[in-house]
N, CA, C and O of each residue as an XYZ file, in Angstrom:
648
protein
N     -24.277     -1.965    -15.643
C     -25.553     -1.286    -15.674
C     -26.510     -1.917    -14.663
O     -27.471     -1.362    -14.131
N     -26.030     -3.336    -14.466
C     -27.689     -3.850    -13.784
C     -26.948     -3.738    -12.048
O     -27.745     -3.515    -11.138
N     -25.798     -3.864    -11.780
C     -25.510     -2.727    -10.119
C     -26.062     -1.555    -10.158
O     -26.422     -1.109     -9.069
N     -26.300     -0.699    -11.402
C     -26.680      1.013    -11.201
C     -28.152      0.841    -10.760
O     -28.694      1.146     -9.698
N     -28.714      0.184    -12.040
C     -29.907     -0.334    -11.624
C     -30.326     -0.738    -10.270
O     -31.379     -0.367     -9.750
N     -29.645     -1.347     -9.842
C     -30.227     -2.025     -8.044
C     -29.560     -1.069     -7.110
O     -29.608     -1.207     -5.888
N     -28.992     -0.183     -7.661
C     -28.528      0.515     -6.916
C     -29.648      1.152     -6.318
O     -30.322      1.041     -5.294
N     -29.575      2.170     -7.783
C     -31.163      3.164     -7.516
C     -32.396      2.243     -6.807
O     -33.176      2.668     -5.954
N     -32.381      1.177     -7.248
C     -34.319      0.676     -6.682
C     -33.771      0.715     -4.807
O     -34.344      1.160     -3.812
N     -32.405      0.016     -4.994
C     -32.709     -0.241     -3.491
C     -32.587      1.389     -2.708
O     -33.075      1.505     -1.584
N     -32.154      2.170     -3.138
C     -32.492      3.615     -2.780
C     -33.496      3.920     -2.496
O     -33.798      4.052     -1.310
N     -34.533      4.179     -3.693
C     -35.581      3.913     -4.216
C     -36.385      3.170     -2.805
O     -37.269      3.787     -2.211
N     -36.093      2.253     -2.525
C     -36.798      1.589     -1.458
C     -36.519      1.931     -0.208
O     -37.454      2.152      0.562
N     -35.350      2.024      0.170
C     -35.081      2.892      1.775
C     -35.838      4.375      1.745
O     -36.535      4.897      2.616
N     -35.429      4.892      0.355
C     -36.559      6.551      1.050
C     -37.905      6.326      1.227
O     -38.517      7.061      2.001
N     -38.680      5.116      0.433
C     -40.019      4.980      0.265
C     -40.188      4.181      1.845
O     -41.322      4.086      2.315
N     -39.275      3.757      2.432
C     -39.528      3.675      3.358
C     -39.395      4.419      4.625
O     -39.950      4.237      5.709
N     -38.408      5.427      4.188
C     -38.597      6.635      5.701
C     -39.828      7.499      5.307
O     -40.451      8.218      6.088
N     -40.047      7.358      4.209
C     -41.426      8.635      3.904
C     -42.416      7.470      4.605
O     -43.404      8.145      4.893
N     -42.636      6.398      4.944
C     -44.019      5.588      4.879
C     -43.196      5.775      6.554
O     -44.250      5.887      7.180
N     -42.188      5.872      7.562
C     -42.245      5.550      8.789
C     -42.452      6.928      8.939
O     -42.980      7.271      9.997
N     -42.003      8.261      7.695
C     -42.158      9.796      8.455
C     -43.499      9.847      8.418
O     -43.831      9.893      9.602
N     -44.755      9.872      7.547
C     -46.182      9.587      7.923
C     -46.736      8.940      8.646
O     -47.915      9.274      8.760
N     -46.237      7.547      9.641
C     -46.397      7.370     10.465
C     -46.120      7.722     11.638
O     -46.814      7.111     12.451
N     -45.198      8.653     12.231
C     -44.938      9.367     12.559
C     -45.443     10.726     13.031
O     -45.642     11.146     14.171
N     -45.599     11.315     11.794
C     -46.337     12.430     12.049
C     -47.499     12.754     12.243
O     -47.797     13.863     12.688
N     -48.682     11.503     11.830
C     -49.854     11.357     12.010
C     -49.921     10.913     13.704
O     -50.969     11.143     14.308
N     -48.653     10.214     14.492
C     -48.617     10.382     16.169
C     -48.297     11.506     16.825
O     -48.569     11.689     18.011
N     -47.603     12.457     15.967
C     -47.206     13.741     16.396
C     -48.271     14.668     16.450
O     -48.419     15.401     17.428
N     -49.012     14.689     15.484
C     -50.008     15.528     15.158
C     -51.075     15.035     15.995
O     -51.762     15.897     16.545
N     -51.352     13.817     16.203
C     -52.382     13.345     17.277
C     -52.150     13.821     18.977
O     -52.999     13.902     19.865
N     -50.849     14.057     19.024
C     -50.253     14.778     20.392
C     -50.599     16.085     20.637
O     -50.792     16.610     21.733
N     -50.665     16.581     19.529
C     -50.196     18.344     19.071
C     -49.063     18.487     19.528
O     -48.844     18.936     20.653
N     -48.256     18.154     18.779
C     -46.504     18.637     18.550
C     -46.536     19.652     17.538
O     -47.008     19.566     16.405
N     -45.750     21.011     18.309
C     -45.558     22.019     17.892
C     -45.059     21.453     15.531
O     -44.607     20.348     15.232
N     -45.259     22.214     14.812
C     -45.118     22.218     13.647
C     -43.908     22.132     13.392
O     -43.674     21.516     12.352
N     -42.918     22.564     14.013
C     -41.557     23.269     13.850
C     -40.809     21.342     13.816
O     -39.792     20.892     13.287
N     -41.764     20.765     14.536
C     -40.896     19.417     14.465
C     -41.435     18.121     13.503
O     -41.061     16.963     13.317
N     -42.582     19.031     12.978
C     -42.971     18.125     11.306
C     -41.890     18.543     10.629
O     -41.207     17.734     10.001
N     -41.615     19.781     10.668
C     -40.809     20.163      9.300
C     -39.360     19.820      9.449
O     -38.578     19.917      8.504
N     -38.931     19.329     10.910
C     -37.515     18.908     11.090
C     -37.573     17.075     10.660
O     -36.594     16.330     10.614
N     -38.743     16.772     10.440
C     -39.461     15.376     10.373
C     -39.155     14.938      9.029
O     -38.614     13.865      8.763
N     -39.568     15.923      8.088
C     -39.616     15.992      6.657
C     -38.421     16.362      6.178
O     -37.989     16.024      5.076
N     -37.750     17.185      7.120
C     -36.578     17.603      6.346
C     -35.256     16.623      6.150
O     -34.234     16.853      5.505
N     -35.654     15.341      6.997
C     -34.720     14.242      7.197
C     -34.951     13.789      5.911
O     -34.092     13.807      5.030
N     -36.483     13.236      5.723
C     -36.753     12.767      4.624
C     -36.297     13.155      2.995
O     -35.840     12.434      2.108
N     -36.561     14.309      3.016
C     -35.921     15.173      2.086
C     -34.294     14.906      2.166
O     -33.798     14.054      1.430
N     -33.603     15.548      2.947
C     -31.923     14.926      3.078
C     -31.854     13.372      2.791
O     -30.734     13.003      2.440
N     -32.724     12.482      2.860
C     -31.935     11.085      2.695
C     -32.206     11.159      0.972
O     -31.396     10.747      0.141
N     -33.552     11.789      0.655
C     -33.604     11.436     -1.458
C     -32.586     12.742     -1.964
O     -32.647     13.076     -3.147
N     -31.773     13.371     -1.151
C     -31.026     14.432     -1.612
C     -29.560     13.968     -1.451
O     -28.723     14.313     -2.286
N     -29.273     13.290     -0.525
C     -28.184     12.571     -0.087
C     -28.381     11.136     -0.358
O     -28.794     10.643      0.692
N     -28.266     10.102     -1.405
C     -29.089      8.987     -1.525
C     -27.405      7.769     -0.885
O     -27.314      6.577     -0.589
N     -26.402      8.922     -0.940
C     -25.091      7.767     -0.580
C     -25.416      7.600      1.002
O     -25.220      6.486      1.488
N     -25.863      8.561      1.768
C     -25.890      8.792      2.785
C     -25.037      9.399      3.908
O     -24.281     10.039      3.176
N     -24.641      9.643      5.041
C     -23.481     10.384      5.872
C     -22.845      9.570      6.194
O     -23.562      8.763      6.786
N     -21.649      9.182      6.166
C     -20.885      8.389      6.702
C     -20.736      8.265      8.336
O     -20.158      9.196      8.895
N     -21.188      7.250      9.080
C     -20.794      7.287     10.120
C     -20.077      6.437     11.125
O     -20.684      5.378     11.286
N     -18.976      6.535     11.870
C     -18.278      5.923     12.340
C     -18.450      5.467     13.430
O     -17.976      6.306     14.196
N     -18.882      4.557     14.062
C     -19.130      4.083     15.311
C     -18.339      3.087     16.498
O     -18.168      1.992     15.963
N     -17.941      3.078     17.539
C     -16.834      2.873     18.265
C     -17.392      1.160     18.213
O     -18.518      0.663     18.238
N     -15.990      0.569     18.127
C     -16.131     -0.899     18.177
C     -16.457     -1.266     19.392
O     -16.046     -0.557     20.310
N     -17.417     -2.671     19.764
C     -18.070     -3.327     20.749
C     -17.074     -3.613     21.586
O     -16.123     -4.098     20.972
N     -16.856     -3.493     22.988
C     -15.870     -3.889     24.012
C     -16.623     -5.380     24.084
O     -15.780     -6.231     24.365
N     -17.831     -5.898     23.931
C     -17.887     -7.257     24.183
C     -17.788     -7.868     22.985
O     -18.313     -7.541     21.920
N     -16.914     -8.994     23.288
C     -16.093    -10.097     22.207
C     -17.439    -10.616     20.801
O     -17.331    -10.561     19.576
N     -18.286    -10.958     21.435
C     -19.569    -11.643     20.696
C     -20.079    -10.148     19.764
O     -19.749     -9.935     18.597
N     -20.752     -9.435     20.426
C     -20.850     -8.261     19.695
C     -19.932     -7.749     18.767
O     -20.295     -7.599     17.601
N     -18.717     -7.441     19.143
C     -17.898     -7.476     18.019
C     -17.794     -8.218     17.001
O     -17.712     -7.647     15.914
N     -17.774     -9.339     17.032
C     -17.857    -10.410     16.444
C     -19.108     -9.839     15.185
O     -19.028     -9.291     14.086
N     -20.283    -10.346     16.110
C     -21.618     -9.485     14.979
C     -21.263     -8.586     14.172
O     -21.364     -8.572     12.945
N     -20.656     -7.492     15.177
C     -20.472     -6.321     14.647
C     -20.015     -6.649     12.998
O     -20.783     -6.423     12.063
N     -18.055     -7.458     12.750
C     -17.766     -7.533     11.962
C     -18.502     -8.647     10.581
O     -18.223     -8.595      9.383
N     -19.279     -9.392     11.131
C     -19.986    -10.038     10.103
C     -21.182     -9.167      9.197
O     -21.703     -9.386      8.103
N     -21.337     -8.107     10.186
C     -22.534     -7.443      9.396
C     -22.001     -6.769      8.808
O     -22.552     -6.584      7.723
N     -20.824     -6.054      8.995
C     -19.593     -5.338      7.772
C     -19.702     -5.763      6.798
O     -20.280     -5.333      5.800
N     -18.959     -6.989      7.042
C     -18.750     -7.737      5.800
C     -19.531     -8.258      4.711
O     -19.212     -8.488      3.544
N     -21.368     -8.492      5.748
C     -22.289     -8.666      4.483
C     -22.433     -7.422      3.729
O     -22.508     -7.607      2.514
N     -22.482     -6.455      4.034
C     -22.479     -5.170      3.885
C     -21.718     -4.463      3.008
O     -22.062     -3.458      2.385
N     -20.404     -5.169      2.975
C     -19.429     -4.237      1.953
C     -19.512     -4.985      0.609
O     -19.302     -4.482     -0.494
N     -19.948     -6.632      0.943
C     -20.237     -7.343     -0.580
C     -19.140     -8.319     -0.244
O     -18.903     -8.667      0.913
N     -18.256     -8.896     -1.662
C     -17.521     -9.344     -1.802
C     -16.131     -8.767     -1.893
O     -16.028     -7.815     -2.666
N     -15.147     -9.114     -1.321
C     -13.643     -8.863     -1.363
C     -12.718     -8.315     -2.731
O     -12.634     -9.066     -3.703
N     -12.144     -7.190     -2.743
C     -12.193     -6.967     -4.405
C     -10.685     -8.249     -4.611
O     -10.479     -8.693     -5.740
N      -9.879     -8.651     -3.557
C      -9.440     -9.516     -3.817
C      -9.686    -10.775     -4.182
O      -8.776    -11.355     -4.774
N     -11.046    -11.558     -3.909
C     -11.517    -12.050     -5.043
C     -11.587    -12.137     -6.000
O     -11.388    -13.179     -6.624
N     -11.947    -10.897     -6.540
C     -12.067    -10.662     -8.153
C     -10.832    -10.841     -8.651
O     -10.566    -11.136     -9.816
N     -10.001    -10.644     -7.679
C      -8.944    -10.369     -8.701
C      -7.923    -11.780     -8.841
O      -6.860    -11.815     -9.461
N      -8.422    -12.666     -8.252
C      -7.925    -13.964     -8.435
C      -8.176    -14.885     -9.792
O      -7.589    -15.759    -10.431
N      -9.450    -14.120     -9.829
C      -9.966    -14.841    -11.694
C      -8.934    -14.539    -12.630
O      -8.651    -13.363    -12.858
N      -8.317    -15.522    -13.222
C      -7.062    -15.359    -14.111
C      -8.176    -14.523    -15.463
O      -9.344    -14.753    -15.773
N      -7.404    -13.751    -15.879
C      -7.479    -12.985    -17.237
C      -7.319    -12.959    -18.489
O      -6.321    -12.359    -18.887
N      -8.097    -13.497    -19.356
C      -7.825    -14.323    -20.188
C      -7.492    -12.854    -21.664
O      -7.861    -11.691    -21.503
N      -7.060    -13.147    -22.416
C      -6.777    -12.219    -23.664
C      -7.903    -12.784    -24.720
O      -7.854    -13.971    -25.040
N      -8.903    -11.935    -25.250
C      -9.366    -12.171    -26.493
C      -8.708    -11.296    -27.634
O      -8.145    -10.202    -27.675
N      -9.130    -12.556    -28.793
C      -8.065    -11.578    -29.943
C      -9.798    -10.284    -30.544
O     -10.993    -10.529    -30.374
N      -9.223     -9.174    -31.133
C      -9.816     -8.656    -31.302
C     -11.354     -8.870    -32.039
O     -11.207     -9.588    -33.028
N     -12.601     -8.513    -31.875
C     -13.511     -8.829    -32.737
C     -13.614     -7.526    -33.355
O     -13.112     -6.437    -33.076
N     -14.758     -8.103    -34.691
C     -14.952     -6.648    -34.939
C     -16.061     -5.855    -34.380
O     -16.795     -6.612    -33.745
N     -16.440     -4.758    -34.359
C     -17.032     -4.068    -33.751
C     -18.521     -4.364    -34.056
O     -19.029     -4.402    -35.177
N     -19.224     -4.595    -32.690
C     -20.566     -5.026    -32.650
C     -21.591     -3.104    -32.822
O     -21.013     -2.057    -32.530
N     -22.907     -3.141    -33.273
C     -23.931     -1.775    -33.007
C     -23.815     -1.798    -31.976
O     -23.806     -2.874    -31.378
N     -23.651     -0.396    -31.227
C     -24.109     -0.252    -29.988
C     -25.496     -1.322    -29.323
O     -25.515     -2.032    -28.318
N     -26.396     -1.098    -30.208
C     -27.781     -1.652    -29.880
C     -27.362     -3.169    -29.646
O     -28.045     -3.963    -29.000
N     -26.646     -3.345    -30.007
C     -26.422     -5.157    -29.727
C     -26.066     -5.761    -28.176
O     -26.153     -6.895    -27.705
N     -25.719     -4.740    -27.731
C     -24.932     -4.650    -25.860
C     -25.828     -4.321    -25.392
O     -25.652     -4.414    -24.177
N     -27.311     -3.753    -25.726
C     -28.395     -3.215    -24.747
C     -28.457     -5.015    -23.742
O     -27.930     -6.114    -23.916
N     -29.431     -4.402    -22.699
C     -29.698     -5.653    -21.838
C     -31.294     -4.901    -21.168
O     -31.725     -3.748    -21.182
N     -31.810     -6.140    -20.649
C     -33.232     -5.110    -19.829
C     -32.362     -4.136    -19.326
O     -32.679     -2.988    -19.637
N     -31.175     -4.282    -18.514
C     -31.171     -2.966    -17.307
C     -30.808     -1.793    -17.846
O     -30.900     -0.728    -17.235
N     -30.421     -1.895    -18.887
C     -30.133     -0.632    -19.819
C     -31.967     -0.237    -20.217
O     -32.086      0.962    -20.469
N     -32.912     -0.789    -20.276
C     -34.229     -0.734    -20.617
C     -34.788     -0.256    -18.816
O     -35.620      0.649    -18.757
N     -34.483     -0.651    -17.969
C     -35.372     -0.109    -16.827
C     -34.424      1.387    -16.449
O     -35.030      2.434    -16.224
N     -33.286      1.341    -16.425
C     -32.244      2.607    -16.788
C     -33.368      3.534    -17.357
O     -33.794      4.509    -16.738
N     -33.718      3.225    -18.332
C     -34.116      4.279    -19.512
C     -35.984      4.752    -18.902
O     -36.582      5.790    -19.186
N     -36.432      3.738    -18.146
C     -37.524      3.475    -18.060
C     -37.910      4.357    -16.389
O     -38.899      4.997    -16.031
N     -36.577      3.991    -15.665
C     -36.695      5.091    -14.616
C     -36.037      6.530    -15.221
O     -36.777      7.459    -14.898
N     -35.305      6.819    -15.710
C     -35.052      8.244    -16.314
C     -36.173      9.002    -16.827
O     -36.467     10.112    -16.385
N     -36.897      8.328    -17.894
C     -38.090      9.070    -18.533
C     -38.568      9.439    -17.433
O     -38.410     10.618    -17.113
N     -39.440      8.336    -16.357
C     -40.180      9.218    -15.175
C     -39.803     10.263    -14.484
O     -40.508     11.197    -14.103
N     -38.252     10.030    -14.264
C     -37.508     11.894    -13.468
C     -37.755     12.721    -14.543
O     -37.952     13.901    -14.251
N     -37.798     12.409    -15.740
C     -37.979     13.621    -16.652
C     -39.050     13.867    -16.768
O     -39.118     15.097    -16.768
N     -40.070     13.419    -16.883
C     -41.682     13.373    -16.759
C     -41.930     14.094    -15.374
O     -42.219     15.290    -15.390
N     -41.845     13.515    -14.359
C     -42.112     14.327    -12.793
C     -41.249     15.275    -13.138
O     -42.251     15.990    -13.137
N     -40.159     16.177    -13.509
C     -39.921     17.327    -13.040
C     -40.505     18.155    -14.247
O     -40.896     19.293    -13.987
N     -40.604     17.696    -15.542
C     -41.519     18.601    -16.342
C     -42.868     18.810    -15.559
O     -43.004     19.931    -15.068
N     -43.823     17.960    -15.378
C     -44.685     17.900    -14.208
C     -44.896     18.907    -13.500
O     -45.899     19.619    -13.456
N     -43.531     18.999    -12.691
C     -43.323     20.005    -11.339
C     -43.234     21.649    -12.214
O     -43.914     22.610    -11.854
N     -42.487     21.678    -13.118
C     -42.173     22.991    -13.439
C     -43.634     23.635    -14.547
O     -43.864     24.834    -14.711
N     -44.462     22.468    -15.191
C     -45.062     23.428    -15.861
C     -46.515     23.951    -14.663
O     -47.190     24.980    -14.690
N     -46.582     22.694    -13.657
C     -47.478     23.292    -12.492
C     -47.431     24.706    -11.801
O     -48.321     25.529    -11.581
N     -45.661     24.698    -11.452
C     -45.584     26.092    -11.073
C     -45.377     27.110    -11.583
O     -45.311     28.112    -10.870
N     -45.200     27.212    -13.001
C     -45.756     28.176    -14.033
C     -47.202     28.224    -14.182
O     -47.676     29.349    -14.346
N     -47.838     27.436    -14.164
C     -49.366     27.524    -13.729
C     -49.584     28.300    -12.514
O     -50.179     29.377    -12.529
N     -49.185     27.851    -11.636
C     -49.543     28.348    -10.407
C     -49.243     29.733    -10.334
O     -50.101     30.467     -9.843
N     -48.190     30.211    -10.730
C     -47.012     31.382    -10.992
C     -48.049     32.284    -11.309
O     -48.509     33.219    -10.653
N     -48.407     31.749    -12.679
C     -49.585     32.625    -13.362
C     -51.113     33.285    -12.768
O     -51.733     34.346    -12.691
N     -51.192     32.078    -12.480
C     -52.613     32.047    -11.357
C     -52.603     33.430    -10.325
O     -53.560     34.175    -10.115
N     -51.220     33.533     -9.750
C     -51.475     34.094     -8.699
C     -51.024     35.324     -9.309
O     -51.276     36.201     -8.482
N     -50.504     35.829    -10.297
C     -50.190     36.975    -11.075
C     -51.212     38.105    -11.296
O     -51.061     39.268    -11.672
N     -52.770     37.088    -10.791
C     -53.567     38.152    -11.541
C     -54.232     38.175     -9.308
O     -55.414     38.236     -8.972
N     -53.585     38.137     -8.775
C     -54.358     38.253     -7.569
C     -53.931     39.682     -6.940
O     -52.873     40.190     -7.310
N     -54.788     40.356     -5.949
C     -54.751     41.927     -5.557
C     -54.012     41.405     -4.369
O     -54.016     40.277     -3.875
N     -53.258     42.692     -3.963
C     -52.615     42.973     -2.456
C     -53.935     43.412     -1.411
O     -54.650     44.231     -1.990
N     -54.241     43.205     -0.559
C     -55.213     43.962      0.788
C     -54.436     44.812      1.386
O     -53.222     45.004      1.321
N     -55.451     45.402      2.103
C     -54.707     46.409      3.188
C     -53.910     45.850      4.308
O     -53.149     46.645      4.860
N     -53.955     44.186      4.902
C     -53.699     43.915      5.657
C     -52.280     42.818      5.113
O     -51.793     42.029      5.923
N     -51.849     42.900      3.941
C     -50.543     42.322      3.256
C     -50.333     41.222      2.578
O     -49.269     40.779      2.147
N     -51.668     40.692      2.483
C     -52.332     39.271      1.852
C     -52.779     39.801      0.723
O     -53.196     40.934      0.482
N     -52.598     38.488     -0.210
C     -52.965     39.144     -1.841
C     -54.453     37.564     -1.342
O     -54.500     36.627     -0.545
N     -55.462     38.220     -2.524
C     -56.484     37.587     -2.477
C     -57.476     37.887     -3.696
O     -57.190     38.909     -4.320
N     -58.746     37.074     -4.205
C     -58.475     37.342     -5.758
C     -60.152     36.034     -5.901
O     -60.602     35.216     -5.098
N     -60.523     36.382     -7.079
C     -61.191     35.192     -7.416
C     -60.410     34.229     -8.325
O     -61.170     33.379     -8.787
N     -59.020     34.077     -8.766
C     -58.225     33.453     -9.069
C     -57.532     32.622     -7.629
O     -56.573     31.886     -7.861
N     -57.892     32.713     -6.541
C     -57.272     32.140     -5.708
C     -58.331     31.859     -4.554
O     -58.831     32.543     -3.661
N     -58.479     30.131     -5.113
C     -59.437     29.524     -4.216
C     -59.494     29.128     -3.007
O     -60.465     28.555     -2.512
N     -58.667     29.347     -2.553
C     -58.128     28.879     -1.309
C     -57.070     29.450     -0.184
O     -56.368     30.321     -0.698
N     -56.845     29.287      0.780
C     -55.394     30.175      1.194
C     -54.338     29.206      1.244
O     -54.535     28.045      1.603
N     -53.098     29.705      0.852
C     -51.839     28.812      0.677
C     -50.552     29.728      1.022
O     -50.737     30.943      0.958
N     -49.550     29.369      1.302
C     -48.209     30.258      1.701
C     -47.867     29.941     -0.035
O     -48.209     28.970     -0.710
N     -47.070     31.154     -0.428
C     -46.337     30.970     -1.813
C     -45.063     31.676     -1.654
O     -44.839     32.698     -1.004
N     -44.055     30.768     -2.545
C     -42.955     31.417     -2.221
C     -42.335     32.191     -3.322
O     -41.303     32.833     -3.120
């Protein structure tokens, strides 16, 4: 449980960090006037990495220089962790049977931050869905114009809706 756990945070922390370099970013883009079409190719990365959180696999051609290579394979290796042949050198010991412990007795914190990041996805997407039933509603009571725009004293503002 406590790998799942660090799994997610360190996730958790790489997207929070392309969203904090894509706002930096786009606040230089937008200071340029870069066409829109390349915010939304901006965001849409962002979006693909918390949608894809394993990420794309990619294969990259080994270093023709000796030293670089070299790097190359050490950063692999911090990278992949430990050797599962390691593990498997720890001799295996037999316990004789116990009897059966409560579930509740095996909890640990990470089974508690587990539970503690879940509620919030369940919280933010209730969140998300009863907003856009709000919103849904809101715009239910707005008129069509002659010119193909609905508009309304229910609708304070102009917004694209989908």
């Amino acid at each position: 449980m406590r790998d799942i756990v660090l799994h997610f945070l360190l996730l958790s922390l790489w997207g929070g960090a392309a969203t904090v370099g894509a706002l930096a970013v786009s606040a230089l883009l937008r200071r340029v006037h870069t066409p829109s079409r390349l915010l939304c190719w901006l965001w849409l990365a962002v979006g693909l990495r918390f949608a894809l959180p394993w990420g794309i696999p990619l294969t990259l051609p080994r270093p023709q220089n000796q030293q670089l290579a070299q790097a190359a394979d050490t950063v692999q290796a911090l990278a992949d962790g430990p050797a599962p042949a390691a593990l498997s050198a720890v001799p295996v010991q037999t316990v004789a049977a116990a009897p059966a412990a409560p579930w509740y007795t095996q909890l640990t914190v990470w089974h508690l931050l587990a539970g503690v990041w879940a509620l919030g996805v369940a919280v933010l997407v209730l969140r998300a869905v009863a907003g856009y039933v709000r919103l849904r509603r809101t715009v239910a009571l707005a008129c069509k114009t002659a010119d193909g725009c609905y508009s309304g004293a229910c609708v304070p503002a102009p917004f694209a809706y989908v």
